[in-house]
C-alpha positions in Angstrom: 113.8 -139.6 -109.4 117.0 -140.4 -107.2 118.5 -143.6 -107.3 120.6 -142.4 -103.5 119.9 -144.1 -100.8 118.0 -142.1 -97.7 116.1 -138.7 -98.2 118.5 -136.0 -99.3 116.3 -133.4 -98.0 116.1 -134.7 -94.1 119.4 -136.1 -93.9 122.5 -134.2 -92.3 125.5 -134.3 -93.3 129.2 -134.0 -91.7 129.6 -130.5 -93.4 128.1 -127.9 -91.2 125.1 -130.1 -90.1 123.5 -129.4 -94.1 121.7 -131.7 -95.4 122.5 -133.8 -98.5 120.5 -131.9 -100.9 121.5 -128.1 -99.4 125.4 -129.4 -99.4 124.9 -130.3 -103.0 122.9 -127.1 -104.2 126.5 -125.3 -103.1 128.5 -127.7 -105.4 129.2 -125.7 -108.4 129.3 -127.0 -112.1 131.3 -123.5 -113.5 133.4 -120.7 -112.0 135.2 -123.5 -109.8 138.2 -121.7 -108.3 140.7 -125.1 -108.2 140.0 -125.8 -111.6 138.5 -123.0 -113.7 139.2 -119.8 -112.3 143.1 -120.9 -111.8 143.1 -121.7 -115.2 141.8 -118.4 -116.3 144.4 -116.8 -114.6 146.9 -118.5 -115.9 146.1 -117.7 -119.6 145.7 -114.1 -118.4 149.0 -114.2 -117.0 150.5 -115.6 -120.2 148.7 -113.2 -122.6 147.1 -116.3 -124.6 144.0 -114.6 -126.0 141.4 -115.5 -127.8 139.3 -117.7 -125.4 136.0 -117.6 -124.6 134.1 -119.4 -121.6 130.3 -120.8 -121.4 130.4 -122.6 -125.0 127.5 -124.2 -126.3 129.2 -126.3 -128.4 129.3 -130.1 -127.4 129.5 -130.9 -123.7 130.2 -127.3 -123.1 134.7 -126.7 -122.6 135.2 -124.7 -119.9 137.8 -122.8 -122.4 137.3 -122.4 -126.7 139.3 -121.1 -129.1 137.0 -121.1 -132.0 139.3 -119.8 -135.2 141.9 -122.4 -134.0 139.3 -125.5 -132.7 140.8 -126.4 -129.7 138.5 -126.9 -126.6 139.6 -127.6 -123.1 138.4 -129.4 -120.7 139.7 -128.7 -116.8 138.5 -132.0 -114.8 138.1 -131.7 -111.4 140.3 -134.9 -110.0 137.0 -136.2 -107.7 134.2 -135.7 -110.0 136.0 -137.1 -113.3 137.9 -139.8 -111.4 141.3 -139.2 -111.6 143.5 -141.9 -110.2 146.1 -139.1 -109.1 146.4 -140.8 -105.6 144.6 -138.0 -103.7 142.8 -140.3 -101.7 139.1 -139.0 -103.3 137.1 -142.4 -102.4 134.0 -141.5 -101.0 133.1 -142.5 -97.3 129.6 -143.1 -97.4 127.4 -144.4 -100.6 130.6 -145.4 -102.1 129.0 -147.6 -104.3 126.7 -144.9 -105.6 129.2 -142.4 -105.9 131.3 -145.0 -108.0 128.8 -145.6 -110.3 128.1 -141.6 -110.6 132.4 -141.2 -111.3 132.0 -144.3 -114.1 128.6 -142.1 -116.0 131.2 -139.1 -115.6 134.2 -140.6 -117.2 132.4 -142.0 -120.1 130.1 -138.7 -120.7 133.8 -137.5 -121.2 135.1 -140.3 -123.1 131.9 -139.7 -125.6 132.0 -135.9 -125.9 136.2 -136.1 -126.3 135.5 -138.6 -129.2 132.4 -136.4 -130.5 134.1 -133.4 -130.7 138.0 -135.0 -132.6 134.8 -135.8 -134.7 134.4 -132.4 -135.7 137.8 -131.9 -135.8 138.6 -130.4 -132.8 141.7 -130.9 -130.7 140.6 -131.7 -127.2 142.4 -131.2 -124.2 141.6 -132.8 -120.6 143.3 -131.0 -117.8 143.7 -132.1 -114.3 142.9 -129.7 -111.6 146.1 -131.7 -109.7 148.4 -131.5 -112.6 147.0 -127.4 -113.3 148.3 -127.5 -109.2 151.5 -128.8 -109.2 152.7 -127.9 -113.0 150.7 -124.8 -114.6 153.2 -124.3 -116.8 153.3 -127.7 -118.6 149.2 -127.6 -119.1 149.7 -123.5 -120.9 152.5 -125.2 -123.1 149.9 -128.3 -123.6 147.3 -125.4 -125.0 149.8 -123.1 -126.9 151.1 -126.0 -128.4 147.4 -126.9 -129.3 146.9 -123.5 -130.6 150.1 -123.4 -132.8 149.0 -126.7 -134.6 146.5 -126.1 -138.0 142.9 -127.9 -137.3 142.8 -130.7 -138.7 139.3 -131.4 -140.7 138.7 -135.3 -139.7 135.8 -135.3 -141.2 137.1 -135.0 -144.6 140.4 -138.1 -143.8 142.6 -135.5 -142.3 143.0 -133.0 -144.7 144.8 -129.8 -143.8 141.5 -127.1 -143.6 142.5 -123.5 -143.8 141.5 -121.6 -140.5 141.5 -117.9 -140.1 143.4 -117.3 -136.7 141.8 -115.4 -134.1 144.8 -112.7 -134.7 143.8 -112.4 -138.7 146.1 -114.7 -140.0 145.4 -118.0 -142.1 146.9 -121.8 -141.0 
């Protein structure tokens, strides 16, 4: 059951006259093309292989390299609450919406922690930092991908990994 205020499926909205619940059915959670598709380009364009999308491992990465344990995360600035100074603060329910931003940003905080767990290196990308400097967040993930996993689990130990190009780390 909703905790928003007013009925999602009567009332309009300022976009195109939808209502609430229709505007939000055409948010999507994967395949955004600010945040997700960009990125996907970019590691096209810079022939860093070995990714995979739609992961089923915790809190499901947008981008996985397996062999190497490095998941990426790329946050849209809005819906992770990124103080970037894009002027993102909600008009109307602002209160609500703050309160949905806060459950966002500590899912994250939880499944970031979760996962260094398991010994993965986690990275958190901005869609406005992906905007304005792509190629600082490719060197953030080939530098994440050049590193040995680390096996936290086990105090840090160095864990031989076989690469996703055959060799070991």
């Amino acid at each position: 059951m909703s905790t928003w205020p007013g009925n999602a499926q009567k009332e309009l909205t300022s976009f195109g006259n939808l209502t609430r619940s229709q505007l939000m059915s055409r948010v999507r959670s994967g395949g955004n093309e600010t945040t997700e598709m960009r990125m996907a380009r970019l590691l096209r364009g810079a022939h860093i292989r070995g990714w995979r999308r739609h992961s089923s491992i915790l809190g499901k990465p947008d981008f996985v390299w397996t062999h190497e344990k490095v998941a990426v995360f790329v946050d849209g600035c809005f819906w992770h609450g990124h103080a970037c100074g894009r002027n993102l603060t909600p008009g109307r329910n602002a209160k609500d919406w703050r309160r949905k931003i806060r459950g966002n940003k500590a899912r994250d905080r939880r499944v970031t922690r979760g996962l260094r767990t398991k010994g993965w290196a986690v990275l958190r990308i901005w869609e406005c930092k992906l905007a304005k400097n792509p190629e600082t967040c490719l060197a953030r993930i080939q530098r994440a991908l050049e590193k040995p996993p680390l096996d936290r689990r086990v105090g840090g130990w160095l864990t031989p990994v076989k690469t996703s190009w055959g060799g070991l780390r």
